[in-house]
DSSP file (Angstrom, degrees, kcal/mol; ACC not computed):
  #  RESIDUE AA STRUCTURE BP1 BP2  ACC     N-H-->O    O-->H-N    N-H-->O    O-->H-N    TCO  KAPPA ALPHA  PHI   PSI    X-CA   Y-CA   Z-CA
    1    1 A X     >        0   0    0      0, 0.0     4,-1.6     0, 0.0     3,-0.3   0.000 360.0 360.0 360.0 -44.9  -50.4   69.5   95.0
    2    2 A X  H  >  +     0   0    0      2,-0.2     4,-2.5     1,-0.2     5,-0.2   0.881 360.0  57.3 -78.6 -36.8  -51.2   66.0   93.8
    3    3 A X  H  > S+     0   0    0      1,-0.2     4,-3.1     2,-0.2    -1,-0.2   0.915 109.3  48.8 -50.0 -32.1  -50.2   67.4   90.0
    4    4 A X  H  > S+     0   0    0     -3,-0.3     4,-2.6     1,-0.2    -1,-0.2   0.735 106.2  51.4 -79.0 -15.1  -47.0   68.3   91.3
    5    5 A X  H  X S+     0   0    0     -4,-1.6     4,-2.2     2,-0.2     5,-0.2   0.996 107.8  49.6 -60.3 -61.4  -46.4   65.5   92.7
    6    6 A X  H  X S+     0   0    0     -4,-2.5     4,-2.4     2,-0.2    -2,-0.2   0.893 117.0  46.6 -25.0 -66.0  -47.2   63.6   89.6
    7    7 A X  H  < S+     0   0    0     -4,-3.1     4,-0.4    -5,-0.2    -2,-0.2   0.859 108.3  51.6 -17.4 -74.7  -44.9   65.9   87.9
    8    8 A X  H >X S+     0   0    0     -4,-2.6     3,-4.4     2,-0.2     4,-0.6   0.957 112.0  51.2 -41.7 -96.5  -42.3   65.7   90.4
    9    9 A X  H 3< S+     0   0    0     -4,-2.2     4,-0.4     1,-0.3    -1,-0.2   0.519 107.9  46.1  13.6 -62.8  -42.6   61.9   90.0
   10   10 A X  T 3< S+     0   0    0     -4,-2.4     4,-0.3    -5,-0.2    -1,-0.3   0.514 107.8  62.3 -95.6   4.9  -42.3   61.4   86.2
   11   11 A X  T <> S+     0   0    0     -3,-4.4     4,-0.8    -4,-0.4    -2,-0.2   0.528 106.4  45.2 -84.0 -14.9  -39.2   64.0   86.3
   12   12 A X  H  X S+     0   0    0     -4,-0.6     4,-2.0     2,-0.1    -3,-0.2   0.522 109.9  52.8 -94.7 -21.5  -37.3   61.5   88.5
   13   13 A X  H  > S+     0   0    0     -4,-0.4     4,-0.6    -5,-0.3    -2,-0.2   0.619 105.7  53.9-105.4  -3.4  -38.3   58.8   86.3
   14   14 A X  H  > S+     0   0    0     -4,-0.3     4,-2.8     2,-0.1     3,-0.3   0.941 120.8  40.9 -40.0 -68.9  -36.9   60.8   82.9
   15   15 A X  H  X S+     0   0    0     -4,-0.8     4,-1.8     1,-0.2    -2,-0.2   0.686 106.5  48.1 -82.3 -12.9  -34.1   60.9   84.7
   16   16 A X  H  X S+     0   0    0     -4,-2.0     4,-0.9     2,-0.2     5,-0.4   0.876 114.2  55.0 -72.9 -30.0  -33.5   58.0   86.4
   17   17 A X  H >X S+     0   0    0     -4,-0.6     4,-6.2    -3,-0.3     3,-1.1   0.987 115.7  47.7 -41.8 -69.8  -34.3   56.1   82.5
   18   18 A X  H 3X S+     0   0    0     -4,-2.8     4,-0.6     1,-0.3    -2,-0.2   0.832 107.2  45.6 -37.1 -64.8  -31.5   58.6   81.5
   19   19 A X  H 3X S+     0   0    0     -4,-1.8     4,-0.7     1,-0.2    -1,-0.3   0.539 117.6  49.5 -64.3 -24.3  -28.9   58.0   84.1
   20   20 A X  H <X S+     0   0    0     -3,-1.1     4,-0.6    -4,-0.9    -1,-0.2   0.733 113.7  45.3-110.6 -30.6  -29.5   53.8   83.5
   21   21 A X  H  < S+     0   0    0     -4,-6.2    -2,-0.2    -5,-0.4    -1,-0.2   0.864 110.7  49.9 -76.3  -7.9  -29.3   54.0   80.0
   22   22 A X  H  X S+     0   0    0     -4,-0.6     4,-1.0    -5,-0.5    -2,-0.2   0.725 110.8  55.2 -75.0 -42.2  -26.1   56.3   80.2
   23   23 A X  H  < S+     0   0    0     -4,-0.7    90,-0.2     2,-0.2    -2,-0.2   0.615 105.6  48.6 -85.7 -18.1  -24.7   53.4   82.7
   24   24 A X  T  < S+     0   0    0     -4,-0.6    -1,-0.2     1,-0.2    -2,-0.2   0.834 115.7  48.1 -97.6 -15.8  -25.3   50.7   80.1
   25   25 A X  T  4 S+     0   0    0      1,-0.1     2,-0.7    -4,-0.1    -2,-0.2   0.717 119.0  35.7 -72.5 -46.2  -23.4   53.3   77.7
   26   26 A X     <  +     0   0    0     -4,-1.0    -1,-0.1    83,-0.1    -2,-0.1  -0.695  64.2 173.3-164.4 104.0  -20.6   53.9   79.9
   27   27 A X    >>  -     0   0    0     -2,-0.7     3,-1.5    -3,-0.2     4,-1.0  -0.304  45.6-106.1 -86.4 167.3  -18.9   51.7   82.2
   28   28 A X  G >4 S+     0   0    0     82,-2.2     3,-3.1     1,-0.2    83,-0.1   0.942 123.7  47.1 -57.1 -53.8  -15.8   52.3   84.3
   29   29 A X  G 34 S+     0   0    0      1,-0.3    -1,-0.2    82,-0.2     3,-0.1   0.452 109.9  53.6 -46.3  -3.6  -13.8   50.1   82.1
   30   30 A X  G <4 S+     0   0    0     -3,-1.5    -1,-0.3     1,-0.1     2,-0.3   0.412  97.0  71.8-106.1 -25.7  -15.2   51.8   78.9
   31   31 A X    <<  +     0   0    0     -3,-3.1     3,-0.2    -4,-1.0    -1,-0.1  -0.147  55.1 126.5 -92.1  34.2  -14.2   55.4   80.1
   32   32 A X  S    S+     0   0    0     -2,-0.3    -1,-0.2     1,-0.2    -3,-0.1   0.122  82.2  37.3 -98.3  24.3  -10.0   55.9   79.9
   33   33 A X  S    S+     0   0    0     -3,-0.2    -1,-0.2     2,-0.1    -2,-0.1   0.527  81.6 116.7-126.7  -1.5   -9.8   58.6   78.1
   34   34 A X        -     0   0    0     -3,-0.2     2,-0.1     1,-0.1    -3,-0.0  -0.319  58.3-137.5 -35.1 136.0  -12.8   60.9   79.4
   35   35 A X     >  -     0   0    0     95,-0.0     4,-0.9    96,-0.0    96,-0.1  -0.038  29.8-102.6 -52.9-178.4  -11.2   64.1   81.0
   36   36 A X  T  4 S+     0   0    0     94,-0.2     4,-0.4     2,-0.2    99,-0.2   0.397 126.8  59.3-100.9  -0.9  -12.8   65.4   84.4
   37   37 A X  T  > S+     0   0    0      3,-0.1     4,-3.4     2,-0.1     3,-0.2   0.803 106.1  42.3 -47.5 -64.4  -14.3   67.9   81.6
   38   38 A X  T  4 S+     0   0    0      1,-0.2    -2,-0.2     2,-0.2     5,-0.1   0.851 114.8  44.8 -66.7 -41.0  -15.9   65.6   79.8
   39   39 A X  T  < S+     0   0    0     -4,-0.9     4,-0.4     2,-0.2    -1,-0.2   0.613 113.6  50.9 -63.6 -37.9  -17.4   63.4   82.4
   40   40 A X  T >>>S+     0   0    0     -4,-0.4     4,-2.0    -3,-0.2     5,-1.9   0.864 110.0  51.5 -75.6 -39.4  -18.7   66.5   84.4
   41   41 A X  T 3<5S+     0   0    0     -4,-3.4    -2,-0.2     1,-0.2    -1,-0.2   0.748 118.4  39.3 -63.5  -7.0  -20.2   67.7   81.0
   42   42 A X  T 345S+     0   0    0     -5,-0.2    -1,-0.2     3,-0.1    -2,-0.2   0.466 129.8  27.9-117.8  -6.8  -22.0   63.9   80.6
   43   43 A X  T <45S+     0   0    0     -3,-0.5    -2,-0.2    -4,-0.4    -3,-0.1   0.526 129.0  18.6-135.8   4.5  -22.8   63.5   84.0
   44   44 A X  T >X5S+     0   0    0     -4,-2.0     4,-1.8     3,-0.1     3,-1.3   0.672  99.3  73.6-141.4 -26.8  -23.4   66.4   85.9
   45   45 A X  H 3>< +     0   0    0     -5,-1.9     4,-1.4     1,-0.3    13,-0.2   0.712  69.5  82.7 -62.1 -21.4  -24.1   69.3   83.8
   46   46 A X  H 34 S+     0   0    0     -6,-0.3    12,-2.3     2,-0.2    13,-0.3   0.716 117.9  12.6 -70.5 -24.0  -27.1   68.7   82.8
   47   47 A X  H <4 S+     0   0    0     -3,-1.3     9,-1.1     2,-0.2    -2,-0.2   0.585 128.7  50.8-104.9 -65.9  -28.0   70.4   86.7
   48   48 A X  H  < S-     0   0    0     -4,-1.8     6,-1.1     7,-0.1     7,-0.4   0.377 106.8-117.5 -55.1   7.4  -25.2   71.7   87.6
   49   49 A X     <  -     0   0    0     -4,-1.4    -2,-0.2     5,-0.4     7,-0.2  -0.106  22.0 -83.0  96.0 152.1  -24.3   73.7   84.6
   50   50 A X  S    S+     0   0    0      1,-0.1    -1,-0.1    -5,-0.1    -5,-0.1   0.612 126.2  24.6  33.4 -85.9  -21.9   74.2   82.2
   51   51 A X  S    S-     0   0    0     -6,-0.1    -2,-0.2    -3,-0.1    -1,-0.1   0.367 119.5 -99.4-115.2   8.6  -19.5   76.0   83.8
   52   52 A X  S    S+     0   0    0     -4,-0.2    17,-1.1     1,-0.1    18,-0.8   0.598  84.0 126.0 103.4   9.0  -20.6   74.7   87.1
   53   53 A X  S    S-     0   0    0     15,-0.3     2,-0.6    16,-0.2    15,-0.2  -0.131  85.4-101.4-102.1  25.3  -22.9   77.9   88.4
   54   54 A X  S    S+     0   0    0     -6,-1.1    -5,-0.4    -2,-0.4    12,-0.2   0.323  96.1 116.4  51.6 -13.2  -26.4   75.6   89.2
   55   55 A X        +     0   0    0     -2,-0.6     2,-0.2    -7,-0.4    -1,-0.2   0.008  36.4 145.6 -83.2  15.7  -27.9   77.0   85.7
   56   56 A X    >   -     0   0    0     -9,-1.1     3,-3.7    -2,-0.2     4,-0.3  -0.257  64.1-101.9 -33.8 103.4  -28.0   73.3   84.1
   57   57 A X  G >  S+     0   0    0      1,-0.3     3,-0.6    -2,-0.2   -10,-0.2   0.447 123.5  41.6  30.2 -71.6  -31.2   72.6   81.3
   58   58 A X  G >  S+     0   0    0    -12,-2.3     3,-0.8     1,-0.2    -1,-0.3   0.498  88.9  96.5-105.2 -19.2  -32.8   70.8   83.9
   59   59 A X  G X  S+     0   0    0     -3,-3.7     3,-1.7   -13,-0.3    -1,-0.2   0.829  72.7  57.4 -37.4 -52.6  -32.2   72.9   86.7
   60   60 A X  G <  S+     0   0    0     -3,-0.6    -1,-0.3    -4,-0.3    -2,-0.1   0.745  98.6  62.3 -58.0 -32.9  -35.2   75.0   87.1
   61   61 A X  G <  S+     0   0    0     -3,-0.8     2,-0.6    -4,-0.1    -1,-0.3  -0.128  83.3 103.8 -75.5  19.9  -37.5   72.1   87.4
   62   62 A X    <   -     0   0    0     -3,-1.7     4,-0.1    -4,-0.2    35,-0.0  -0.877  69.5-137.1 -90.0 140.5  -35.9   70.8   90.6
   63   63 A X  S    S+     0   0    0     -2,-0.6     2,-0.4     1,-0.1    -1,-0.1   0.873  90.7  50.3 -33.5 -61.1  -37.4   71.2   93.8
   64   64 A X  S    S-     0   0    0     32,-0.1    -1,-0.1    33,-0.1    -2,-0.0  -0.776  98.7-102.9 -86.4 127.9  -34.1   72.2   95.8
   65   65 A X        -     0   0    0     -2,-0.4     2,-0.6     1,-0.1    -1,-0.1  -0.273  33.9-114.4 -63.2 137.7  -31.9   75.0   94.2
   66   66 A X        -     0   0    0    -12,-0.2    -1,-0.1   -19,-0.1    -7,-0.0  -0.617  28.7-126.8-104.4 118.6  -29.4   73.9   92.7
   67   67 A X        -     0   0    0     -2,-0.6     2,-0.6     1,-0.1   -13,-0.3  -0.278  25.0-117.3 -76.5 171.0  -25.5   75.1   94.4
   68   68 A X    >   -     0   0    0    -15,-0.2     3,-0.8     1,-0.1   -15,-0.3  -0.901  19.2-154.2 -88.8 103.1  -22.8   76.8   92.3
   69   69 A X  T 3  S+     0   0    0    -17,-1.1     3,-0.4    -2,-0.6   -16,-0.2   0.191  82.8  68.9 -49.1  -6.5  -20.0   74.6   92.2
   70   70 A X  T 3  S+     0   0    0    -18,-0.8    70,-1.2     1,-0.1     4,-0.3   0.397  94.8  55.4 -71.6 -13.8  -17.5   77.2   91.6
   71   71 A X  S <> S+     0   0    0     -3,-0.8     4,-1.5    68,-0.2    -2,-0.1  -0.055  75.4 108.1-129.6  29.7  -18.0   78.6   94.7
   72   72 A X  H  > S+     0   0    0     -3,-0.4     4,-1.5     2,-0.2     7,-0.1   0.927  86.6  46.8 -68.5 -55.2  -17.1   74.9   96.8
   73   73 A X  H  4>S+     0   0    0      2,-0.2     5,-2.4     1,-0.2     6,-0.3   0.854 113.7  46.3 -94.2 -31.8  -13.6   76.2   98.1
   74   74 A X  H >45S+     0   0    0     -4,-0.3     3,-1.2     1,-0.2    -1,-0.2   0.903 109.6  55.4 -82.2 -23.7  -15.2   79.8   99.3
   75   75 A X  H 3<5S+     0   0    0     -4,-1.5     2,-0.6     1,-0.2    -2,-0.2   0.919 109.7  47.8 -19.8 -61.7  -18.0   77.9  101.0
   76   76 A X  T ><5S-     0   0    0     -4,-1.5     3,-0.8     3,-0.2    -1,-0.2  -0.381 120.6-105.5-129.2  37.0  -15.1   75.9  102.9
   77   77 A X  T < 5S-     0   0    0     -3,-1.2    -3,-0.2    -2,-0.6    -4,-0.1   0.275  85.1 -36.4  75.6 -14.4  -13.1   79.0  104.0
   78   78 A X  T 3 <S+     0   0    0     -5,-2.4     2,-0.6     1,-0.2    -1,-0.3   0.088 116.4 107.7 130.2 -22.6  -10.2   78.6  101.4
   79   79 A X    <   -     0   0    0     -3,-0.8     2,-0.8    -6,-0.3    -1,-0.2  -0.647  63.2-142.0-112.3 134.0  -10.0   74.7  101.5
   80   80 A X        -     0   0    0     -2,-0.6     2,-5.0     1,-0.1     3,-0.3  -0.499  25.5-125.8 -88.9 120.7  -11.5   72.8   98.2
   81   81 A X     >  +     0   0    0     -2,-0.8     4,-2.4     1,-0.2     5,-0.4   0.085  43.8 162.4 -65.9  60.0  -13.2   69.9   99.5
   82   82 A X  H  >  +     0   0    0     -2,-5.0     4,-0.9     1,-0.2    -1,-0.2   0.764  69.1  46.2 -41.5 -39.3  -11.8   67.1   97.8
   83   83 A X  H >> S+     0   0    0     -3,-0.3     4,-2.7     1,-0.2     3,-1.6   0.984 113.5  49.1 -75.4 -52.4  -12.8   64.1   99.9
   84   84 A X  H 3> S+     0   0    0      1,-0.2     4,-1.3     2,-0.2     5,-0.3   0.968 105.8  52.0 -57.4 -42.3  -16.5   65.2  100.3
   85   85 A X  H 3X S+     0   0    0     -4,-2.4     4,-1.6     1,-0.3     3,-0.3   0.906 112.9  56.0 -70.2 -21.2  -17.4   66.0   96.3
   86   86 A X  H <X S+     0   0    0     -3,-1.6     4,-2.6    -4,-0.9     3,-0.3   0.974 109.5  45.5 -74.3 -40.3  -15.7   62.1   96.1
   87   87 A X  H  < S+     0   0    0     -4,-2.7     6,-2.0     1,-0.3     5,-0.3   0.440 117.4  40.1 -87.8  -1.0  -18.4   61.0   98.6
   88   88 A X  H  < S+     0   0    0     -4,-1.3    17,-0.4    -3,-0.3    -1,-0.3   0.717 111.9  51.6 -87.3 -22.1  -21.1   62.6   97.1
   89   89 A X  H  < S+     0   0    0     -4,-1.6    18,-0.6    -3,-0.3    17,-0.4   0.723 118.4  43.8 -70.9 -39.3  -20.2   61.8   93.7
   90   90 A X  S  < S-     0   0    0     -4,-2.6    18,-0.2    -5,-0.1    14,-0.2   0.717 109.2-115.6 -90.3  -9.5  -19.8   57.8   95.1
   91   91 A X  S    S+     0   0    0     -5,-0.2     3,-0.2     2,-0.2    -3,-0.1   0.569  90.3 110.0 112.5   6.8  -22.8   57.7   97.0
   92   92 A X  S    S+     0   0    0      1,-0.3     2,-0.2    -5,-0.3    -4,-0.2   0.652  86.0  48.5-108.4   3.1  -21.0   57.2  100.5
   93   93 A X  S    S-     0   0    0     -6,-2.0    -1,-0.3    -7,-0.1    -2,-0.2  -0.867  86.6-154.0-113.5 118.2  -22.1   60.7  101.2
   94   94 A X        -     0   0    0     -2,-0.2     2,-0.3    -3,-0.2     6,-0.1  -0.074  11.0-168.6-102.8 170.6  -25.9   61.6  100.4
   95   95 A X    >   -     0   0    0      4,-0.5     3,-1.5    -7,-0.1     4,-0.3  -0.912  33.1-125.8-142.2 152.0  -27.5   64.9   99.6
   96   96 A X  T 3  S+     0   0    0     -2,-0.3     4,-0.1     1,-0.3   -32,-0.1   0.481 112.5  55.3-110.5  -9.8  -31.0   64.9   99.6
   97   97 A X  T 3  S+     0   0    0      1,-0.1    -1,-0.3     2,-0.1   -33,-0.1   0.623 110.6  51.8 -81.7   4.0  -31.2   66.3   95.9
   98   98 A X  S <  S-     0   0    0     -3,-1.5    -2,-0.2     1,-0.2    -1,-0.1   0.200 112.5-125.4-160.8 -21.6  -28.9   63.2   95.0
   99   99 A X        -     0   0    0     -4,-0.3    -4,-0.5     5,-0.1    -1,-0.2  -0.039  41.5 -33.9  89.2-177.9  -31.1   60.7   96.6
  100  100 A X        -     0   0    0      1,-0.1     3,-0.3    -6,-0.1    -5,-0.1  -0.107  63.4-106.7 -62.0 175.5  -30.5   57.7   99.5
  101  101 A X  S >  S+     0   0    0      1,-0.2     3,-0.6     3,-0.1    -1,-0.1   0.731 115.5  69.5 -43.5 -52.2  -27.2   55.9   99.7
  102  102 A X  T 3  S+     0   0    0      1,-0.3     2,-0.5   -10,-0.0    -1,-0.2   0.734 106.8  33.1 -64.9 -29.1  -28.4   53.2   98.4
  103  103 A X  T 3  S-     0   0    0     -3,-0.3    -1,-0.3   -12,-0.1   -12,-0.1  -0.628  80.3-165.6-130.7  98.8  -28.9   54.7   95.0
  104  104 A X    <   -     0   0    0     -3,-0.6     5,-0.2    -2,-0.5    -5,-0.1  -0.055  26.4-120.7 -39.3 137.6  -26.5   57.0   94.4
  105  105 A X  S    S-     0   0    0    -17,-0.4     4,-0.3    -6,-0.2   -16,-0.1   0.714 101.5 -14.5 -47.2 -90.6  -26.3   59.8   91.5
  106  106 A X  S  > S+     0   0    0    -17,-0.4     4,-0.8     1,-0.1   -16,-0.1   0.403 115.5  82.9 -39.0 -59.5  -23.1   58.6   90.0
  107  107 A X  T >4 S+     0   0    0    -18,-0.6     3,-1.0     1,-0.2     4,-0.4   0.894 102.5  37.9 -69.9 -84.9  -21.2   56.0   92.3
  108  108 A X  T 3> S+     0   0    0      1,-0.2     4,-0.8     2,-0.2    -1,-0.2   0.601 108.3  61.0 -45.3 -51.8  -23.1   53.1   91.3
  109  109 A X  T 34 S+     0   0    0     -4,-0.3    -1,-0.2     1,-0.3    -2,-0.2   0.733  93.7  67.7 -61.2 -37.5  -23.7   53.8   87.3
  110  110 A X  T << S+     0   0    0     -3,-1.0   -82,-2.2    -4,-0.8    -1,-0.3   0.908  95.5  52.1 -52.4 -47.4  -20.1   53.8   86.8
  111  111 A X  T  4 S-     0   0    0     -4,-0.4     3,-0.2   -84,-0.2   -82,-0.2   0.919  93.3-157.0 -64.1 -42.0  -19.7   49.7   87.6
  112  112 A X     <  -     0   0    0     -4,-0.8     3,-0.4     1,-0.2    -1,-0.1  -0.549  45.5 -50.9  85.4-157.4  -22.4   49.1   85.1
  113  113 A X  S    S+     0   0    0    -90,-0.2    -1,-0.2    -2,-0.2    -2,-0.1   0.552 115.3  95.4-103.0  -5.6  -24.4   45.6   85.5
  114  114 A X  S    S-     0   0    0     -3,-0.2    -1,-0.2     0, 0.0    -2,-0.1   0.684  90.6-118.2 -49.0 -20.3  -21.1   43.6   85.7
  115  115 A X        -     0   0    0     -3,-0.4     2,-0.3     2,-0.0     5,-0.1   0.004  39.5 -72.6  93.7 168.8  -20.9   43.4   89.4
  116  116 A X        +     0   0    0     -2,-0.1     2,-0.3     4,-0.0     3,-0.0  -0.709  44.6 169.7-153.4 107.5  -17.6   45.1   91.5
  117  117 A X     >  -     0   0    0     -2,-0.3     4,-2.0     1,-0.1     5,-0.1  -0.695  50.2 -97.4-121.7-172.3  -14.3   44.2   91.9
  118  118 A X  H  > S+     0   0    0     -2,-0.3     4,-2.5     2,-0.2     5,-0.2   0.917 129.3  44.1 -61.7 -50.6  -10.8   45.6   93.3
  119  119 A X  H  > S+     0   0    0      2,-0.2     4,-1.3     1,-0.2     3,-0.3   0.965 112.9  49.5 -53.2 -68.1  -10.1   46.6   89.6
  120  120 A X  H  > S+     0   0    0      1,-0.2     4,-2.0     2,-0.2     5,-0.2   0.680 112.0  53.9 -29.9 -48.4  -13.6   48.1   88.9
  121  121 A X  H  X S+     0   0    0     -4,-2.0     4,-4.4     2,-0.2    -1,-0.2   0.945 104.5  45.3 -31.3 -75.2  -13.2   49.9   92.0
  122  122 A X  H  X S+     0   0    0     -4,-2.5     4,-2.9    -3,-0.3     5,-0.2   0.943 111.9  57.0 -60.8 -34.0  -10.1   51.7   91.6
  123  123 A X  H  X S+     0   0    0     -4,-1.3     4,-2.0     1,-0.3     5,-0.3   0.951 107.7  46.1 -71.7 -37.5  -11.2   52.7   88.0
  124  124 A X  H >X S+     0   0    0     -4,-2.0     4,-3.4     2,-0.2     3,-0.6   0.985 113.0  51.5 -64.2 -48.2  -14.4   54.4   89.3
  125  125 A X  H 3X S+     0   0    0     -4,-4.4     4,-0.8     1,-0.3    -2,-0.2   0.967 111.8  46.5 -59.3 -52.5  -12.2   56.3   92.2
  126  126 A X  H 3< S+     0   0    0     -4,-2.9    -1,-0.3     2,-0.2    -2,-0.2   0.814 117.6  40.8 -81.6 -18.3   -9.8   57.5   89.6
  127  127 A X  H XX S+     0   0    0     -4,-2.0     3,-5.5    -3,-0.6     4,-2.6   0.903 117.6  51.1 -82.6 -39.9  -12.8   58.8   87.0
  128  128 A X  H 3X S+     0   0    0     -4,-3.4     4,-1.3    -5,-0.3    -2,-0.2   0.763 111.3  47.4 -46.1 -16.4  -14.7   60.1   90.1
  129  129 A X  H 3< S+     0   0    0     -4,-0.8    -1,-0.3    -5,-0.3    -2,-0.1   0.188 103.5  57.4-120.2  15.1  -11.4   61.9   91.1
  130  130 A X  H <> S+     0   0    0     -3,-5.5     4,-2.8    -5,-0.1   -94,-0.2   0.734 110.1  49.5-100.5 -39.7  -10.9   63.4   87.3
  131  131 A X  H  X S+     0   0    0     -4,-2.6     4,-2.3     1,-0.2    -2,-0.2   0.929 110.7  48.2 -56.4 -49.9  -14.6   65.0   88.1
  132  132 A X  H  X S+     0   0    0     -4,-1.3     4,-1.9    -5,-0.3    -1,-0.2   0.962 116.0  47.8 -55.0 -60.0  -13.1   66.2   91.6
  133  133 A X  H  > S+     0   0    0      2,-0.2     4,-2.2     1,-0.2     3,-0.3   0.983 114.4  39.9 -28.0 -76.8  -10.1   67.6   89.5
  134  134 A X  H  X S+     0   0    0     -4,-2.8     4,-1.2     1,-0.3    -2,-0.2   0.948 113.1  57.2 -64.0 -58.4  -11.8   69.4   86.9
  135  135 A X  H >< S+     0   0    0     -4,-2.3     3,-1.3     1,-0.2    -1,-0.3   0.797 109.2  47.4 -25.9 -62.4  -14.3   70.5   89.6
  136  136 A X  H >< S+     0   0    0     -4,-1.9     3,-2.1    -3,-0.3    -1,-0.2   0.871 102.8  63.7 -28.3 -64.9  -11.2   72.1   91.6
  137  137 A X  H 3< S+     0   0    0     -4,-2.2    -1,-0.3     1,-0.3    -2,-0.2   0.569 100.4  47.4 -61.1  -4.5   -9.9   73.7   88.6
  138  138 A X  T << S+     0   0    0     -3,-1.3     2,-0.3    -4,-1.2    -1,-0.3  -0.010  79.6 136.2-116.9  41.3  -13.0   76.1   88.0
  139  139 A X    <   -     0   0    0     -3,-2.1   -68,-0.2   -68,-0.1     2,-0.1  -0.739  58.0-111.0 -60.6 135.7  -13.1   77.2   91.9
  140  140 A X        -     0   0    0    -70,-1.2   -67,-0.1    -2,-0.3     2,-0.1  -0.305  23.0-121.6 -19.3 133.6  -13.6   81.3   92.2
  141  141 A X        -     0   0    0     -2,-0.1    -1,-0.2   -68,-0.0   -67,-0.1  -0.038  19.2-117.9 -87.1 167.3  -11.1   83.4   93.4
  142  142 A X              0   0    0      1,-0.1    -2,-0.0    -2,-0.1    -1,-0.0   0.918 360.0 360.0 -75.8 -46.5  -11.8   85.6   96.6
  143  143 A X              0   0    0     -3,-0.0    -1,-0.1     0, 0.0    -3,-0.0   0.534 360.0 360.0 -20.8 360.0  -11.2   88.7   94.1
């Protein structure tokens, strides 16, 4: 147990290394032309997949199983959750694969070490809401 732990341990700290060197790469103001392609393929795939299915690299070495993100809008009856994937993606809703509030996957990484303004803001909501886009566009049919 204490190996996995270990494990466990130095697999959060790969990635947390990743994700802050990533942030120091690409700030909101550095990101206007990114698609909600491009951005889910640099910031989410890497777990989530590809094409979105949980089958990302890195996946199998999580603890919690990793959901198929094609399959958000039949989860939720017919309705694609736009406002929640924003609030998990900014941190103001948590998932416990995704860590406290306080450090968000995503939310945060976007501002970079410059500190937060009204400007900074809106730019993060509109790349956070090309990932919610592009997300949308690969939902599963009922078929």
């Amino acid at each position: 147990m204490k190996s996995s732990s270990i494990a466990s341990g130095r697999l959060f700290a790969f990635f947390g290394s990743a994700a802050l060197l990533f942030s120091l790469h690409c700030k909101a103001g550095e990101a206007p032309d990114l698609t909600g392609g491009e951005l889910y393929s640099e910031f989410c795939a890497s777990c989530h997949g590809f094409k979105g299915h949980g089958d990302g690299p890195v996946a199998s070495s999580l603890r919690n199983k990793v959901p198929d993100l094609t399959l958000l809008t039949r989860r939720r009856g017919g309705v694609f959750p736009a406002e929640e994937i924003h609030q998990i993606i900014d941190g103001r809703k948590t998932r416990l694969a995704h860590g406290s509030s306080a450090m968000p996957v995503w939310g945060l990484e976007f501002y970079g070490f410059e500190g937060e303004d009204a400007a900074r803001r809106r730019r993060v909501a509109e790349l956070i809401d090309h990932i919610v886009e592009f997300l949308r566009s690969v939902q599963q049919s009922d078929k």
